[in-house]
C-alpha positions in Angstrom: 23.6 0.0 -1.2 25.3 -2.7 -2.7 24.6 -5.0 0.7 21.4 -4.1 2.2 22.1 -6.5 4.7 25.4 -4.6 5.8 23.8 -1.5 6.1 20.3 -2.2 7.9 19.3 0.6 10.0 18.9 0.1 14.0 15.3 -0.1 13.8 14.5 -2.4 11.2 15.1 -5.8 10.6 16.2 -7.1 7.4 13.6 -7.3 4.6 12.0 -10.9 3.3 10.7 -11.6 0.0 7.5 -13.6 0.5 3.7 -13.4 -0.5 1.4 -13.0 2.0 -2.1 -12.8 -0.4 -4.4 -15.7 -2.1 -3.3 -14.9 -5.7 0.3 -14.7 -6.6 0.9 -12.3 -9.6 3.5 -12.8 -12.2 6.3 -10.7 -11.9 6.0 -8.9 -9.1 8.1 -8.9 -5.9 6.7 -7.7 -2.6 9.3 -7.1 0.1 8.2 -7.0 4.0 10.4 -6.2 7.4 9.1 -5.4 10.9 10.3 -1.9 12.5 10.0 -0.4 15.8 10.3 3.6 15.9 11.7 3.1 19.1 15.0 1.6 18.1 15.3 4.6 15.6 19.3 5.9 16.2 20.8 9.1 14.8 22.5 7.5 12.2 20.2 5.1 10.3 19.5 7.5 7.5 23.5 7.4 7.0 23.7 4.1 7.7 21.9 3.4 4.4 23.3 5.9 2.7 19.6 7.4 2.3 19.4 11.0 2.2 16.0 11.9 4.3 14.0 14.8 2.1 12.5 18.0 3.5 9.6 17.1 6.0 11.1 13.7 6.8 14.6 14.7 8.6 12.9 17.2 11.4 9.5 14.7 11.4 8.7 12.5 14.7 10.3 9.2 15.3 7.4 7.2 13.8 7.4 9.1 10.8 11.1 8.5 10.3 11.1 5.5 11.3 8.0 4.8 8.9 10.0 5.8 5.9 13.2 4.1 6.1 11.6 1.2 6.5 9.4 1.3 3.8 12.6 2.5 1.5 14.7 0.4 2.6 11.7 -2.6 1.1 11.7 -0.6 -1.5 15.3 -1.4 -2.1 15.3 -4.5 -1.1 12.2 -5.3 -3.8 13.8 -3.5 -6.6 17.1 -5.3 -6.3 15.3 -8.8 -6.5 13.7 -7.4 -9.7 16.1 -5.8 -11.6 19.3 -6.7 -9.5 19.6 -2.9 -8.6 18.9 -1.6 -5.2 17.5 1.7 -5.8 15.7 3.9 -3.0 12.9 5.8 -4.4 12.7 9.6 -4.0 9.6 11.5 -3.0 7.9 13.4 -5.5 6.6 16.6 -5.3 3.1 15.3 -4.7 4.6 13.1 -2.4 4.3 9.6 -4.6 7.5 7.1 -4.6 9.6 7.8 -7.8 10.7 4.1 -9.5 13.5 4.1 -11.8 12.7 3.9 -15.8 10.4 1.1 -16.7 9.8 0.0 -12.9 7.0 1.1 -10.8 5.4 -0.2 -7.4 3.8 0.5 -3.7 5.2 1.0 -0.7 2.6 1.0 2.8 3.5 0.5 6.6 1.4 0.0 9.2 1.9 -0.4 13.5 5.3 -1.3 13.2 5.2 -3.5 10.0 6.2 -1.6 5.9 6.5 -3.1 2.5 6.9 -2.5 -1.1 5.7 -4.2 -4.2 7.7 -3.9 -7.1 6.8 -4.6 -10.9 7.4 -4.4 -14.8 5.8 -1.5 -16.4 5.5 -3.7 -20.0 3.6 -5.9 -17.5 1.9 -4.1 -15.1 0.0 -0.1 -15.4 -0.4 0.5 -12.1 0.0 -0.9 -8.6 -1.2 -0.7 -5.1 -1.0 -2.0 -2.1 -2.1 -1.1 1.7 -2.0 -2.4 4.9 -4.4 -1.4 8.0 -5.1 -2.5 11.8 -8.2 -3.9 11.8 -10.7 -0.6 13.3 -12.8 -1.6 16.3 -16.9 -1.6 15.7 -17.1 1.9 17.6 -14.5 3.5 15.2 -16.0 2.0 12.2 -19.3 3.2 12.6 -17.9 7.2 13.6 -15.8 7.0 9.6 -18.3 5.0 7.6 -20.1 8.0 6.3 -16.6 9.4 5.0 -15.4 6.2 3.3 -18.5 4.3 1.9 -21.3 5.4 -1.0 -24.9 4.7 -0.5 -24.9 1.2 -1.2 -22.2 0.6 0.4 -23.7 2.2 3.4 -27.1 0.5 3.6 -24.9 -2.8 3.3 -22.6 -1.8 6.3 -26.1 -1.3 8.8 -27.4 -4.3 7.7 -24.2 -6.3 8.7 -23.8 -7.9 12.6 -22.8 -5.3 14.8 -19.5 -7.4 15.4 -18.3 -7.7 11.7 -19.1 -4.1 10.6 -15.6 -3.5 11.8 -13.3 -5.7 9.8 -15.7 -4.9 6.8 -15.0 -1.3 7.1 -11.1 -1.5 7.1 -11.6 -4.0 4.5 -13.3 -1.2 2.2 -11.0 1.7 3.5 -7.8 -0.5 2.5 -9.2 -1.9 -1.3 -10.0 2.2 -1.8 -6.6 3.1 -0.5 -4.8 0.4 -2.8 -7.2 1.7 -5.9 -5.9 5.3 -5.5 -2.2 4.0 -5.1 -2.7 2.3 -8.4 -5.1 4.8 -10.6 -3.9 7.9 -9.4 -0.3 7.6 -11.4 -2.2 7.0 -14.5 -5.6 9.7 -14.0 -3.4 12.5 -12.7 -5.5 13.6 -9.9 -6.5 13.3 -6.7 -10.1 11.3 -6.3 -11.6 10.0 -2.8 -13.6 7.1 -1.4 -16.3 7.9 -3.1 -15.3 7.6 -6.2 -15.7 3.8 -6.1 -17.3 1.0 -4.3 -16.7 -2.8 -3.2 -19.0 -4.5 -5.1 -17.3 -8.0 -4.4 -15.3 -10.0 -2.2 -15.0 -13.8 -0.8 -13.6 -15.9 1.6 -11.1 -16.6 -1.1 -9.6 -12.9 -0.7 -10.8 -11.8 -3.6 -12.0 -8.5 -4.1 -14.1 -6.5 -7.4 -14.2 -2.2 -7.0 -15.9 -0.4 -9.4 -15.7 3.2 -10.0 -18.8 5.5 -9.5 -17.3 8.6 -11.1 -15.7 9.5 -13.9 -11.9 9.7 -13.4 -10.8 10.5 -16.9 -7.7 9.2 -18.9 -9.7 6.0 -20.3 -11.1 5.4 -16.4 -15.0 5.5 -16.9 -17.8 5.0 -14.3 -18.7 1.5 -14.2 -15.4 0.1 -14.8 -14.2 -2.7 -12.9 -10.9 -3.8 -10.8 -9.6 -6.6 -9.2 -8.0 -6.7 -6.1 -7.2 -9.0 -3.2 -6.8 -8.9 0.6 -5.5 -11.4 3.5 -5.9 -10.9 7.0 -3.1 -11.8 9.1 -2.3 -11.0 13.4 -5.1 -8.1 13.4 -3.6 -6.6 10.0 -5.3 -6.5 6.4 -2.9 -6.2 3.5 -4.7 -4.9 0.3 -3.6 -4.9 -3.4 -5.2 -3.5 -6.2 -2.8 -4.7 -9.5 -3.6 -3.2 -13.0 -2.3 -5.7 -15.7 -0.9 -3.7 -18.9 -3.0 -5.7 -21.4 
């Protein structure tokens, strides 16, 4: 793993460092490549010297495929950091393990993974997602599932046309929220268990939690997060500052 360059898999191309949201954030690295499952060959897990754990080696294609790439950002991320490239193993609970004093988020969505990377003396907890924008009929078929009351009456009283992109907006701040909380609460909460009580045309976000989620995490508490929308995707973060 020395030269990730060297050794990029047949299906992925070679991870960039760039920042794709509004508000850059000290510290942290977020690494990006484009994949296609299709280009997957038998060798790409050896040809990064990534050993594929249970579940992953027998999985489909896109599941594979989903996983080296998001690794091998991972990798890519963590050697900008700390100037060692280190592929995370899955946990038991199936969560990315960072090396000692590191932590982060990987997502991949349609063809497109990434991984954020941080300090832990600067940063608790870390999340970040990426979604296809959901079409309107979609939208309205999940919202139930993914929004609180409020949150619900808001969604009806939106344009028929922007009820989608609002949806997957909400979906994708929750899913970056769990990514980031769940590592410090311990357990497993849902979309209900906060709403999106802000966000601007500035891609700026506010969640705040409607349950109690224990380890210091009270309802009512507030967290930033941001979002940018780019060729049909939205890319989410949710960044918990260690102050």
């Amino acid at each position: 793993m020395s030269n990730l360059a060297s050794a990029l898999p047949a299906c992925c191309e070679a991870p960039r460092d760039h920042w794709p949201l509004p508000v850059a954030l000290p510290g942290l690295h977020l690494h990006s490549c484009r994949f296609d499952p299709a280009r997957l060959a038998a060798d790409d897990f050896a040809r990064c010297a990534l050993e594929p754990p249970p579940g992953i080696a027998s999985a489909a294609t896109k599941r594979q495929s989903e996983y080296l790439a998001g690794r091998l950002c991972a990798a890519s991320a963590l050697a900008a950091l700390s100037g060692q490239p280190h592929y995370p193993a899955r946990g038991a609970d199936n969560a990315p393990c960072w090396p000692p004093g590191l932590l982060g988020s990987i997502t991949h969505s349609h063809g497109w993974a990434a991984a954020l990377v941080g300090r832990r003396d600067a940063w608790r907890g870390l999340g970040l997602d990426a979604e296809r924008l959901l079409p309107g009929a979609r939208a309205e078929r999940l919202a139930g599932e993914i929004l609180t009351a409020d949150e619900l009456a808001h969604f009806h009283a939106l344009p028929a046309s922007e009820r989608g992109a609002h949806l997957t907006l909400c979906f994708s701040l929750k899913e970056s929220l769990f990514k980031a909380l769940y590592p410090l609460v311990g357990r497993r909460f849902y979309f209900h268990a906060a709403a999106l009580v802000s966000h601007g045309e500035d891609g700026r976000a506010c969640l705040e939690l409607r349950e109690e989620l224990g380890a210091g995490w009270h309802r009512g508490a507030r967290l930033d997060g941001q979002f940018a929308v780019d060729d049909g995707c939205l890319l989410s973060l949710v960044a918990i500052p260690a102050a």
